[in-house]
C-alpha positions as CSV (number, residue, x, y, z in Angstrom):
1,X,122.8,80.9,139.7
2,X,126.4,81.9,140.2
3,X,129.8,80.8,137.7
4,X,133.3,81.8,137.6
5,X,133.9,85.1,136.0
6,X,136.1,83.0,133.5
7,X,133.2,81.1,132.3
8,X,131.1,82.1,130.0
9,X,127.0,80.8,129.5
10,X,125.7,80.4,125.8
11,X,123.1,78.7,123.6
12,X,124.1,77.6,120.4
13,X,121.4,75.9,118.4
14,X,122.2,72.5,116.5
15,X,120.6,72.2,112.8
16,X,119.9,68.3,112.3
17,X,120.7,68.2,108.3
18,X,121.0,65.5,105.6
19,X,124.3,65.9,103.7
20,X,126.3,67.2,106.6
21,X,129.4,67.8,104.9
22,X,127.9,69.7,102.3
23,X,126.0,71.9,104.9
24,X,129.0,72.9,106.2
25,X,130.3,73.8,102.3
26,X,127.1,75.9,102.4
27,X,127.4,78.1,105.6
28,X,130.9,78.9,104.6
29,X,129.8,80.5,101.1
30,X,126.3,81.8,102.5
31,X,127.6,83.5,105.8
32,X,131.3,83.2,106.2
33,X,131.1,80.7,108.6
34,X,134.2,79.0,109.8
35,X,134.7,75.2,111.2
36,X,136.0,75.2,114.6
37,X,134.9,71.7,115.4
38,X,134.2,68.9,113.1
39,X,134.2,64.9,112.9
40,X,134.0,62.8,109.6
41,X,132.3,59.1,110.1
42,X,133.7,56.8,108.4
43,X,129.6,56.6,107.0
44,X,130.0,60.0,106.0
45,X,127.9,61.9,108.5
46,X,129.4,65.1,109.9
47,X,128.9,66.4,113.2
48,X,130.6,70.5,113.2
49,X,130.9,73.5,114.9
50,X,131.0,77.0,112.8
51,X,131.1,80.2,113.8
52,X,130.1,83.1,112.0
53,X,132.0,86.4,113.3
54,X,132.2,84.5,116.9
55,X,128.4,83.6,116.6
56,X,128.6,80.0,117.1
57,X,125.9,76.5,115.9
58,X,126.4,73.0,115.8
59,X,125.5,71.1,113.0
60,X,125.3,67.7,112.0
61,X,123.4,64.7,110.0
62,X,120.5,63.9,111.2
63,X,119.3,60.6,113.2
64,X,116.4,59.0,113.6
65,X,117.6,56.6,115.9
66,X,118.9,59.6,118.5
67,X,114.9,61.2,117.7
68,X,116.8,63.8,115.7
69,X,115.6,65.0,112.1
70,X,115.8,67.3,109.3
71,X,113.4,69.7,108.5
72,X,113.2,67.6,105.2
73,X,112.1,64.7,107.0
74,X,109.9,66.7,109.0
75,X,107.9,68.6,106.3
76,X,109.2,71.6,107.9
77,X,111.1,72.7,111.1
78,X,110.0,74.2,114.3
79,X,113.0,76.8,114.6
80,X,113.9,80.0,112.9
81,X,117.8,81.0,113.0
82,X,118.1,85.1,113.6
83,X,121.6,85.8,112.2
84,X,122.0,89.7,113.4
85,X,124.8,90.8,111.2
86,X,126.4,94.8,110.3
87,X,124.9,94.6,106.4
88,X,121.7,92.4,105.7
89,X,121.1,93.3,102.5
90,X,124.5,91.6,101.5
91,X,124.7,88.8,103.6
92,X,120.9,87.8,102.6
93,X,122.5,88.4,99.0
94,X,125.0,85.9,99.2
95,X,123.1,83.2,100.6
96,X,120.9,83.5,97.8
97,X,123.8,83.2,95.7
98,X,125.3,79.9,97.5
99,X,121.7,78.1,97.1
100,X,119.2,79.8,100.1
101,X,115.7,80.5,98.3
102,X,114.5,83.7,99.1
103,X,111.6,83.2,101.0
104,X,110.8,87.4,102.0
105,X,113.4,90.0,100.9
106,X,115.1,92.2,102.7
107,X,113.0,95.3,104.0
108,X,112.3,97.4,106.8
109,X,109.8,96.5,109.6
110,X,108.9,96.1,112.7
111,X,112.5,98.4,113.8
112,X,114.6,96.1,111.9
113,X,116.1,95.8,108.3
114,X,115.3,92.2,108.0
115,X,114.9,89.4,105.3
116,X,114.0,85.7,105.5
117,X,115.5,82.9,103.5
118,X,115.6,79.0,103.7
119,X,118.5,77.5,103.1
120,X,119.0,74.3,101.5
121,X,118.3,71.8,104.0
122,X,115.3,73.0,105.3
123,X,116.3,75.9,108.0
124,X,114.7,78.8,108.0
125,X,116.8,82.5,108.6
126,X,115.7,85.8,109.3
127,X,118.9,87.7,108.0
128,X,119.0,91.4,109.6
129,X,119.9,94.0,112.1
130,X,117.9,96.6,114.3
131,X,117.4,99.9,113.1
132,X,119.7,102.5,115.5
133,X,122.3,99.9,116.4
């Protein structure tokens, strides 16, 4: 496959979540994220893109009629977010702090410093960064 050397090719995962808007209130105290893209329904639902240090995910509420669901209405998700950040030990500190449960704390394993948490709508992240980078 060829493209334009203007264009760059990425993935960014989209978390289906109940309470949109205050998902979005969430990733902005938990990691910093910034809105670069959002839309308000006039039901309430929210469908936004963040960005956290240019690392990029869509978010929105979930539904059912599109085949697209929480991990709350699930029982669980299928997905784990890796957010590979400078300092895990501080950014897996304040998600704790803005609501994430800690689910295993931060430690070093496998070559990484790495932590898990879930955050309040049902997503699970591993917080952490390679050893040697």
């Amino acid at each position: 496959m060829t493209t334009s050397s203007s264009f760059q090719c990425s993935i960014a995962p989209w978390l289906s979540v109940r309470q949109g808007a205050k998902a979005v209130e969430f990733y902005k105290a938990a990691f910093g994220a910034a809105e670069v893209f959002r839309i308000d329904a006039l039901d309430g639902a929210v469908v936004a893109r963040l960005s956290v240090e240019g690392a990029e995910f869509w978010l929105g509420d979930e539904s059912p009629q599109h085949h697209n669901f929480s991990p709350e209405s699930l029982g669980g998700g299928t997905v784990r977010m890796v957010l590979t950040v400078a300092h895990p030990d501080a950014v897996y500190k304040r998600a704790v702090n803005a609501g994430a449960t800690a689910v295993v704390p931060v430690s070093e394993m496998h070559g990484w410093r790495v932590g898990r948490i879930v955050d309040p709508f049902g997503h699970h992240w591993e917080i952490g960064r390679e050893l040697g980078a």
